[in-house]
C-alpha positions as CSV (number, residue, x, y, z in Angstrom):
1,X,312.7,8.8,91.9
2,X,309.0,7.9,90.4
3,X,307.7,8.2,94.1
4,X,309.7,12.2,94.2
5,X,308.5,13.4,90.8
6,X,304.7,11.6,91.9
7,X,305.3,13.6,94.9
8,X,306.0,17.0,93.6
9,X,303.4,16.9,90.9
10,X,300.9,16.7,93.6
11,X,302.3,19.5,95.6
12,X,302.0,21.6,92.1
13,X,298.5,20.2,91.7
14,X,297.3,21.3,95.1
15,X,299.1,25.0,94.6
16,X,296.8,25.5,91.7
17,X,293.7,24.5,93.0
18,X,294.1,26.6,95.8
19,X,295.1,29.0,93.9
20,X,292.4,29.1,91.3
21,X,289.5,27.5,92.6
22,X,289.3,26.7,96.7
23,X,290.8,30.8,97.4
24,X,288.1,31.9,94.6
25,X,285.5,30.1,96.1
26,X,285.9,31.0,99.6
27,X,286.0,34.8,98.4
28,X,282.7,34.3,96.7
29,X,281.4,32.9,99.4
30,X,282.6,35.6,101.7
31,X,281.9,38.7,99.6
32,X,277.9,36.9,99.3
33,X,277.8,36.7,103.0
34,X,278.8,40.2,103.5
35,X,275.8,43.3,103.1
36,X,275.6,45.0,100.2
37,X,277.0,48.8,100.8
38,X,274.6,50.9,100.5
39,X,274.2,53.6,97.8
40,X,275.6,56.9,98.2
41,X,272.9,60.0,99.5
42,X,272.4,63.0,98.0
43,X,273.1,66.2,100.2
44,X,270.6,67.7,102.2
45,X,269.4,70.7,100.7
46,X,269.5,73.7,103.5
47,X,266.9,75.6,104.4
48,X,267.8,79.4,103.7
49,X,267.3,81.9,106.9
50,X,264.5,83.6,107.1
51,X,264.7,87.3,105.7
52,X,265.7,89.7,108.0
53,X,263.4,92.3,106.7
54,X,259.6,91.8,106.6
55,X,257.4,93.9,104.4
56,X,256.6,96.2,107.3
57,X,260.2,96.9,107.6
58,X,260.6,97.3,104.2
59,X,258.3,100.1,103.9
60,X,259.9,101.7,106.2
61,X,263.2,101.8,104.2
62,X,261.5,103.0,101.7
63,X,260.2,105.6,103.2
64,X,264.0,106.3,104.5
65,X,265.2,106.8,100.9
66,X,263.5,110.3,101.4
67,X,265.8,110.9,104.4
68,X,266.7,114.5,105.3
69,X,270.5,112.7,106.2
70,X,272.1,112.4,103.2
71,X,274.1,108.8,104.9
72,X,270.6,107.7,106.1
73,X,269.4,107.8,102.6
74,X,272.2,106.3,101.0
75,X,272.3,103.6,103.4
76,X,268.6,102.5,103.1
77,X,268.8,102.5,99.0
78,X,272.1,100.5,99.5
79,X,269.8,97.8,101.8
80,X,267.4,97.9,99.4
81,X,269.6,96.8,96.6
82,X,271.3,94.2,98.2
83,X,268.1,92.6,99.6
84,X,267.4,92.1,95.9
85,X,264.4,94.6,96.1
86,X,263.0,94.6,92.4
87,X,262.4,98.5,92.1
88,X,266.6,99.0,93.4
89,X,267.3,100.5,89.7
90,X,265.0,102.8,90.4
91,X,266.2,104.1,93.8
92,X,269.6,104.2,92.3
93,X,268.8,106.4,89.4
94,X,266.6,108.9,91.8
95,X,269.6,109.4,93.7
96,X,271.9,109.7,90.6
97,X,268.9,112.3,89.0
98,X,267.5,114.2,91.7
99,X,269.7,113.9,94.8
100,X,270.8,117.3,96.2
101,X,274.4,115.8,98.0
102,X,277.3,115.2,94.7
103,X,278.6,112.3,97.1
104,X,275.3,110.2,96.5
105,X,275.2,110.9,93.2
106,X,278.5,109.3,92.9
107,X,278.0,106.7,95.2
108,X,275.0,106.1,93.0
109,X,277.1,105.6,89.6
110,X,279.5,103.5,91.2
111,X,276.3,100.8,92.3
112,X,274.9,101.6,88.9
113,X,277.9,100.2,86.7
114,X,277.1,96.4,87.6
115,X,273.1,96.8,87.1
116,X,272.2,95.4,83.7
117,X,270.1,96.9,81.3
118,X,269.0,99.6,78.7
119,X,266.6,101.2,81.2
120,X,269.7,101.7,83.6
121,X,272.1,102.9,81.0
122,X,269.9,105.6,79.6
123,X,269.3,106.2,83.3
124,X,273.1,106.5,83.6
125,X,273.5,108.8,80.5
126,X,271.2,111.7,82.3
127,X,273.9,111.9,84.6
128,X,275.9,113.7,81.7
129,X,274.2,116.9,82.4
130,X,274.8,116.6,86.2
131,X,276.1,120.0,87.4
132,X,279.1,118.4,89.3
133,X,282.2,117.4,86.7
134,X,282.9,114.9,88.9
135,X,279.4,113.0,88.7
136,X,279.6,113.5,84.6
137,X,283.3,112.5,84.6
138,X,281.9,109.0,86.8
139,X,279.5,108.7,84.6
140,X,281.3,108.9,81.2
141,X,283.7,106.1,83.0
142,X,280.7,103.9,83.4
143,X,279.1,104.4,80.2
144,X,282.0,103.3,78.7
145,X,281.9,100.4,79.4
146,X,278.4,99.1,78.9
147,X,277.6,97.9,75.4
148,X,273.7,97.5,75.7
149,X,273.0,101.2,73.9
150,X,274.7,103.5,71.8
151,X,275.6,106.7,73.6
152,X,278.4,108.2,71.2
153,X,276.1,111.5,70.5
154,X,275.0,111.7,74.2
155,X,279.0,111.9,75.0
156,X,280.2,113.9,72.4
157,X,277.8,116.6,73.7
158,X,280.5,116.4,76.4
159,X,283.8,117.5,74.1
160,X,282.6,121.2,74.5
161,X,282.0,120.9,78.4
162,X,282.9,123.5,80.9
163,X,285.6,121.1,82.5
164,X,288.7,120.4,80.8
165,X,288.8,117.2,82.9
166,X,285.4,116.1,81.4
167,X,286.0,117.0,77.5
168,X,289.4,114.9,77.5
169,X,287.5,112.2,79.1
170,X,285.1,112.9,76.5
171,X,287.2,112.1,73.9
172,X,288.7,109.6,75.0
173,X,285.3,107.6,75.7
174,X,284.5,108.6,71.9
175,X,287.8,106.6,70.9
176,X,287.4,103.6,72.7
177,X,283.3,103.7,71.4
178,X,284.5,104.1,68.0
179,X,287.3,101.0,68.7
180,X,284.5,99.2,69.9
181,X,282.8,100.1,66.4
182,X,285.0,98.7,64.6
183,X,285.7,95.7,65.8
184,X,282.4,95.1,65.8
185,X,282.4,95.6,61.8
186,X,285.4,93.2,61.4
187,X,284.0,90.6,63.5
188,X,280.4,91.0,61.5
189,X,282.8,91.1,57.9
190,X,284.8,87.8,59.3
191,X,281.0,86.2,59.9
192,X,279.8,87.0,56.6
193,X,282.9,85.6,54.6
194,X,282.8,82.7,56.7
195,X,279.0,81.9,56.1
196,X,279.3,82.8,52.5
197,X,282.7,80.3,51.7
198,X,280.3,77.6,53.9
199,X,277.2,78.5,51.4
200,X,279.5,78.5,48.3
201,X,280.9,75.1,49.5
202,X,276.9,73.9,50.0
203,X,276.0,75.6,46.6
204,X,279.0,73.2,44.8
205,X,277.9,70.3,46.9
206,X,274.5,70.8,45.2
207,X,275.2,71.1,41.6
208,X,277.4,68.5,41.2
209,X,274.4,66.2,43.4
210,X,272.1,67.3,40.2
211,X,274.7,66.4,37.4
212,X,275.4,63.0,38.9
213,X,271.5,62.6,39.0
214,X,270.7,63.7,35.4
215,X,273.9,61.5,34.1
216,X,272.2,58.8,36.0
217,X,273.6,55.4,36.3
């Protein structure tokens, strides 16, 4: 019975250290044999394609925006926007100002509505006096929208305009200006009571700072 319980002791022994320490040490000695991975690389930045238009070629566009074909004009002031050209805005608001076809000039609002900017929207607001309703109805629609000026008394010129169409659109515009307005005013009064509890709270902070000081230790 001494010589079984001897026995299994040992076989409990040896589980353990091969558990703990020969299996350990044969894992260390595996992992340190085997390369370190190497460290992850960055992505390869891509060269972009060359541009497809030269400066050559770009003159000549610009020379296309004066296009007796209405399409041929639109379509080079359309390249030239979307090649990122910097005077775009400006070929846009030619066509919306001085172009002879109403199509353009709509064409020409619609492009305008996503180009930021003051210069643009009081660009855009000439097109109020635009003898097409259509083009001043377009452009009431865009100017709507775009907070970067004021141009309530530049549509309300509109609520006595020839076109039924245009003078409710007028109106309307004028609402949702004045909506606009006064949200603004709320937001602005909810700032300043906000600001002023914060100062009042920094204000209390402060005098009861001096009373401890003067009442000293």
């Amino acid at each position: 019975m001494k010589w079984i319980s001897l026995a299994i002791g040992l076989t409990i022994l040896g589980y353990i250290a091969n558990t703990y320490f020969v299996k350990p040490a044969a894992v260390a000695v595996q992992a340190a044999s085997e390369p370190m991975p190497e460290p992850p690389k960055p992505p390869q930045v891509e060269e972009a394609p060359p541009p497809v238009l030269d400066e050559r070629a770009m003159e000549k566009i610009r020379l296309s925006t004066k296009d007796s074909t209405p399409m041929v004009r639109w379509e080079a002031v359309n390249l030239l926007v979307a090649s990122g050209h910097p005077e775009a805005d400006d070929f846009l608001l030619e066509i919306l100002q001085r172009d002879t076809e109403p199509d353009l000039r709509l064409k020409a609002v619609d492009a305008l509505r996503s180009r930021p900017g003051p210069k643009v929207t009081a660009g855009i607001m000439r097109g109020l006096k635009d003898s097409e309703a259509d083009v001043r109805l377009a452009v009431l629609g865009v100017l709507v929208q775009r907070e970067d000026t004021d141009s309530s008394r530049a549509v309300a010129e509109l609520v006595g305009d020839s076109d039924e169409r245009v003078r409710l659109a007028a109106i309307q515009a004028l609402n949702t200006l004045n909506e606009r307005r006064e949200a603004k005013k709320r937001e602005a009064a909810e700032r300043h009571k906000q600001a002023q509890a914060e100062y009042e709270e920094k204000a209390r902070q402060y005098i009861e700072s001096q009373k401890k000081i003067k009442r000293g230790p």
